[in-house]
N, C-alpha and C positions, 0 to 999 in steps of 0.2 A: 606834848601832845594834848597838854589840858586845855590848851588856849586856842583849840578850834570846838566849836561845836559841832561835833561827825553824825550825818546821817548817811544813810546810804549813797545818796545819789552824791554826796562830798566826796565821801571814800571809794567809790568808783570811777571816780573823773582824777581823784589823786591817784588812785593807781594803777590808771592806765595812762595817765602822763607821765607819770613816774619812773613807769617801767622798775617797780622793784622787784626786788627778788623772794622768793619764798617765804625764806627766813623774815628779812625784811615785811612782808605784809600780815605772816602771823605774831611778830613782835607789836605790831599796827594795832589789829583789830584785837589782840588779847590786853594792850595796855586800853584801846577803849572801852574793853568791858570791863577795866578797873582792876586789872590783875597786878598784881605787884613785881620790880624789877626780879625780886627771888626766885616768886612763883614762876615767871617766865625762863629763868636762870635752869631752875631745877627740871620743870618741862618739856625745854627745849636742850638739853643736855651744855648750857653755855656758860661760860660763868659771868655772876654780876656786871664787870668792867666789860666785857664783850657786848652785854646787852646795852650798857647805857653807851657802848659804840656806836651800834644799830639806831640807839635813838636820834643820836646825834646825825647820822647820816641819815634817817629818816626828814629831818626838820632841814637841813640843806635842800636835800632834792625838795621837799617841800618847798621851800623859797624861792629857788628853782623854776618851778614850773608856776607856780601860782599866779604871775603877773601873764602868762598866757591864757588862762579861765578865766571866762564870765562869773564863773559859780565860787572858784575857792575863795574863800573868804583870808584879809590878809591877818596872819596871828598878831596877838596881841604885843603891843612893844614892838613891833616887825613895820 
């Protein structure tokens, strides 16, 4: 998720293309405010390998939907 620069107007066109889920969009917005896979793990009642699941399915639907926006920017290496 490092390899977009997320403002607002990013992250609400990703996730309303997206169509994530919950879980999914608070995994989102807690790793861009720099929270660590643990901190998310222990917070979220999930454990580590679950979350970097979530990421990974986060970054697909990302790729996903991205060649349909104007706006999302394409990640880096992608």
């Amino acid at each position: 998720m490092n390899d977009i620069v997320w403002n607002k107007i990013i992250l609400n066109e990703f996730i309303d293309l997206a169509c994530l889920t919950e879980t999914e969009e608070k995994i989102l917005r807690t790793r861009i405010d720099g929270w660590s896979r643990v901190q998310q793990s222990m917070a979220f009642n999930l454990n580590v390998s679950n979350v970097d699941s979530i990421i990974r399915t986060i970054r697909q639907k990302y790729d996903m939907v991205q060649p349909f926006s104007d706006i999302l920017p394409k990640r880096r290496g992608k």
